[in-house]
C-alpha positions as CSV (number, residue, x, y, z in Angstrom):
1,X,43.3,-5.5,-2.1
2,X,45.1,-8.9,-3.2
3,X,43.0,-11.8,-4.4
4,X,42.7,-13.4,-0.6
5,X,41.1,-10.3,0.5
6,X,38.2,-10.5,-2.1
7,X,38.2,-14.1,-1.2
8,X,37.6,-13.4,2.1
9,X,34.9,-11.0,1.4
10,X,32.7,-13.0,-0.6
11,X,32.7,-15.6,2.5
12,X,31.7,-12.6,4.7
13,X,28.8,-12.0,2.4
14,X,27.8,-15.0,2.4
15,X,28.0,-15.2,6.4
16,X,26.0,-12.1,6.6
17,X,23.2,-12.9,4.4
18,X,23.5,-16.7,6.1
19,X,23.0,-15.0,9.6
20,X,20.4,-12.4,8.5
21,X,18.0,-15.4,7.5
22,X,18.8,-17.3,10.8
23,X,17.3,-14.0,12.2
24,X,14.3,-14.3,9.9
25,X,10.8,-14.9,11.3
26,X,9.3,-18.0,10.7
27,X,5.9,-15.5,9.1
28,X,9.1,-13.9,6.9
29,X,10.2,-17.3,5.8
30,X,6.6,-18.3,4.8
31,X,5.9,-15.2,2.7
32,X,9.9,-15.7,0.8
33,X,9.1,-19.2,0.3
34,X,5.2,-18.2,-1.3
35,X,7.1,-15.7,-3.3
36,X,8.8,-18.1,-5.0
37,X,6.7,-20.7,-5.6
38,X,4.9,-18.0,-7.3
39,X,7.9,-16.6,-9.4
40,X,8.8,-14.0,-8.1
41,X,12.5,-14.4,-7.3
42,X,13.3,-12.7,-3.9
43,X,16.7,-10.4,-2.5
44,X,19.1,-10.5,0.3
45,X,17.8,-11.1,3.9
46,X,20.5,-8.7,5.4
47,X,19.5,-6.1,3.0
48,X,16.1,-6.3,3.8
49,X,16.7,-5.9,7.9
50,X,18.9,-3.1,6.5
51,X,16.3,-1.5,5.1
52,X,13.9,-2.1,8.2
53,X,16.5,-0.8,10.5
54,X,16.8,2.7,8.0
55,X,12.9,3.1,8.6
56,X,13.6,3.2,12.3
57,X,17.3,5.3,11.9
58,X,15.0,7.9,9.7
59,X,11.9,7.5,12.7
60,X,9.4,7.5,9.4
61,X,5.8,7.4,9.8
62,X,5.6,7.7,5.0
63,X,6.9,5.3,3.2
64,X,7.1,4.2,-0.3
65,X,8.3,1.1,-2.0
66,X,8.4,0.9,-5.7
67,X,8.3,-2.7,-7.2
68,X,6.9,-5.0,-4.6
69,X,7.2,-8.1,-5.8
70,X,10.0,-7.5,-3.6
71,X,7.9,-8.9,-0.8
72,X,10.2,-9.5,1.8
73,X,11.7,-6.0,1.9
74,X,8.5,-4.7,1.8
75,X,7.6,-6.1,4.3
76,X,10.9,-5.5,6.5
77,X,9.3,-1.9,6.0
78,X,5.9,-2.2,7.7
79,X,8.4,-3.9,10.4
80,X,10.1,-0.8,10.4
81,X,7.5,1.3,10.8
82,X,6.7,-0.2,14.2
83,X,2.5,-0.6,14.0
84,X,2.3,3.2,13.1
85,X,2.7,5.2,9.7
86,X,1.7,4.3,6.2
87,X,3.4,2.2,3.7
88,X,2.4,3.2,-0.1
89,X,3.2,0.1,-2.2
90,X,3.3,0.6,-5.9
91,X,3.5,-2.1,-8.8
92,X,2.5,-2.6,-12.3
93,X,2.9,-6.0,-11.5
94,X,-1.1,-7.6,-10.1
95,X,1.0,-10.5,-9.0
96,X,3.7,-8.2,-7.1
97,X,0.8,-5.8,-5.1
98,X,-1.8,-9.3,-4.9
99,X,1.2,-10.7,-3.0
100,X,1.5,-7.7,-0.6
101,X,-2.1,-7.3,-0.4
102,X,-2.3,-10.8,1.3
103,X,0.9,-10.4,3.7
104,X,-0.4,-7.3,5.0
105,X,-4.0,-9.3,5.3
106,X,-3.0,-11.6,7.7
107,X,-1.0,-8.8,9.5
108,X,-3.8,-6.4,10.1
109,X,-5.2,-7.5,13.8
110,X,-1.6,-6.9,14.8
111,X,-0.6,-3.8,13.7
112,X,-2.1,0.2,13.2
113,X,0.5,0.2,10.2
114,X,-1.9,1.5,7.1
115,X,-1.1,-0.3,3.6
116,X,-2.2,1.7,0.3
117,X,-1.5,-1.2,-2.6
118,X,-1.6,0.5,-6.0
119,X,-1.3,-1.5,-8.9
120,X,0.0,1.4,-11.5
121,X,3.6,2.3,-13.4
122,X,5.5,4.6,-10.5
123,X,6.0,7.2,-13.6
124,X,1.8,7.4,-13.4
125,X,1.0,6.9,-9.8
126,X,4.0,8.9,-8.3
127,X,2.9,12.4,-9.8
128,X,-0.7,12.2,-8.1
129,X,1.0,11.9,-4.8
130,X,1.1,15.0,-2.3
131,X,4.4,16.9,-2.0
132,X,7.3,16.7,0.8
133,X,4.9,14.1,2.4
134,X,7.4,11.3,2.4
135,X,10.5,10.0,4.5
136,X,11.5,7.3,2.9
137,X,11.6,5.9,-1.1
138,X,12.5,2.4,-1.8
139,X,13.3,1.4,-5.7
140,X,13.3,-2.7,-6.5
141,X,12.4,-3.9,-9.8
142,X,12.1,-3.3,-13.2
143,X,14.4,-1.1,-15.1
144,X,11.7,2.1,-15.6
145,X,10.9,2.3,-12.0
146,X,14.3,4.1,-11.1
147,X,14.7,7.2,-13.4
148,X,10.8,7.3,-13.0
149,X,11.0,7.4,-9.3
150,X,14.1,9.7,-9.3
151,X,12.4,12.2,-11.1
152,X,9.4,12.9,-8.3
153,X,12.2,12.2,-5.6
154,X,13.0,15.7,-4.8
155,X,9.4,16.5,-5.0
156,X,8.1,13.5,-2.7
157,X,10.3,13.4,0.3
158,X,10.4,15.8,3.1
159,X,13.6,17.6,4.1
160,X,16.3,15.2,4.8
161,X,14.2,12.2,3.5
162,X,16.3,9.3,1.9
163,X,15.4,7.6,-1.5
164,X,17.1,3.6,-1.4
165,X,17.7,2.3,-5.0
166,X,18.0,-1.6,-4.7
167,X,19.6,-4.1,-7.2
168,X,21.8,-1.0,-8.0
169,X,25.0,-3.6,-9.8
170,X,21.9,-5.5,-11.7
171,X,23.3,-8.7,-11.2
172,X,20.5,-10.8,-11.7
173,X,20.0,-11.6,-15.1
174,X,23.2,-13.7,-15.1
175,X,25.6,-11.4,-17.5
176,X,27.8,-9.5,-15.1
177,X,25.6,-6.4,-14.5
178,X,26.5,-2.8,-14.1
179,X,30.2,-3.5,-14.1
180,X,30.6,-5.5,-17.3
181,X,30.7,-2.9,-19.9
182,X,29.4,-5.9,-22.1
183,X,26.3,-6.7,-20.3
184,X,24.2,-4.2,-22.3
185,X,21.0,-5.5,-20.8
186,X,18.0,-2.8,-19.9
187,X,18.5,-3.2,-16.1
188,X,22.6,-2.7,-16.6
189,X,22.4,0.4,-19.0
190,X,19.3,2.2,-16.7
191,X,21.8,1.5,-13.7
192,X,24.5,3.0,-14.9
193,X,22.5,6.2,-16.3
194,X,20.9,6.3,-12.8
195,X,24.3,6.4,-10.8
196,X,25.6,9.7,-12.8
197,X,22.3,11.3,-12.4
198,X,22.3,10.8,-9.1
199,X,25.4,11.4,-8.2
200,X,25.6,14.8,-10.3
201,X,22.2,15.9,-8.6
202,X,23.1,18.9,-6.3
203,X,20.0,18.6,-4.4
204,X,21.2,15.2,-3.1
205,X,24.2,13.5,-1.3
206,X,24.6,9.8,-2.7
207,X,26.5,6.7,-1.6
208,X,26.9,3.1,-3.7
209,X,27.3,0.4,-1.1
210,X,28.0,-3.4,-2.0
211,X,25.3,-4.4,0.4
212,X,22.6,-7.2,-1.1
213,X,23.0,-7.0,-4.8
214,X,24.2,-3.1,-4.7
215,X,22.4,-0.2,-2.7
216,X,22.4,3.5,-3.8
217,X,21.2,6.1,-1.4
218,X,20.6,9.5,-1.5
219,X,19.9,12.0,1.2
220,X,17.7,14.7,0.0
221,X,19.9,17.9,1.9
């Protein structure tokens, strides 16, 4: 690919995500824009509706999303899971699962969608959880939560479940990410030891797409 060609795929990104947020709902916007204002930075629009449209692709009634101060694609689950099914939403953050807690508040006359909020490490929480009783893992935030999540994936998810690592190129903290071999930042270094585990895990099939700020899946086989 010559220079234009990467040119013209950072305007396509850009058209993507700029169209995903025109498809936003206005209680969508609301809960981005209190994420913020609270500090809590928050991802791609089109990968969220990605990830909504997976929960529907997979027909998932279990669902898990580690780090949820990613409140948008969390949320873009429970829209997923089309009022039925259980979203478990773990964070060691109180602000992350607080911010959940409330979206999910004012959604509860409108949907038979159960929430369980726990506000725990997902290397503490995941263990106590019942095996091949899950569809679908989602990874966001800090560093730990991916090798810790990993680690119970095979255990977790029912035949053919799928396990969604987010912010995969760790491009967020400003120093090139994953593919700098410079940026030696905890979120770059865990990223790069997750891929090869991954990848090199026979009890999975893996794919890294560009999409948001970098997605790995895995397909449990």
């Amino acid at each position: 690919m010559d220079r234009t060609s990467y040119t013209n795929l950072a305007k396509s990104w850009e058209y993507v995500e700029d169209h995903a947020f025109s498809r936003q709902s206005a209680e969508l916007n609301a809960i981005r824009t209190a994420a913020e204002e609270a500090g809590i930075p928050q991802g791609s629009a089109a990968q969220a509706e990605l990830l909504r449209m997976l929960v529907r692709m997979l027909d998932a009634s279990s669902v898990i999303a580690i780090g949820t101060g990613s409140v948008v694609e969390t949320m873009q689950l429970i829209n997923g899971l089309d009022n039925a099914g259980q979203l478990t939403a773990v964070d060691s953050s109180t602000q992350g699962i607080a911010l959940i807690r409330k979206a999910f508040a004012e959604l509860q006359d409108e949907t038979d969608t159960t929430l369980r909020a726990v506000n725990a490490p997902a290397s503490v929480f995941l263990p106590r959880l019942n095996a091949n009783d899950y569809d679908l893992i989602v990874v966001a935030g800090d560093a730990e939560n991916y090798a810790a999540t990993f680690a119970q994936a095979s255990r977790l998810l029912r035949a053919h479940g799928v396990i969604v690592f987010t912010d995969v190129l760790a491009l967020e903290d400003g120093q090139g990410g994953m593919i700098n071999p410079a940026d030696r930042s905890d979120k770059a270094i865990a990223m790069r030891e997750l891929l090869t585990t991954v990848e090199d895990d026979e009890g999975f099939e893996s794919t890294l797409t560009p999409d948001g700020t970098g997605l790995l899946i895995a397909y449990k086989k």
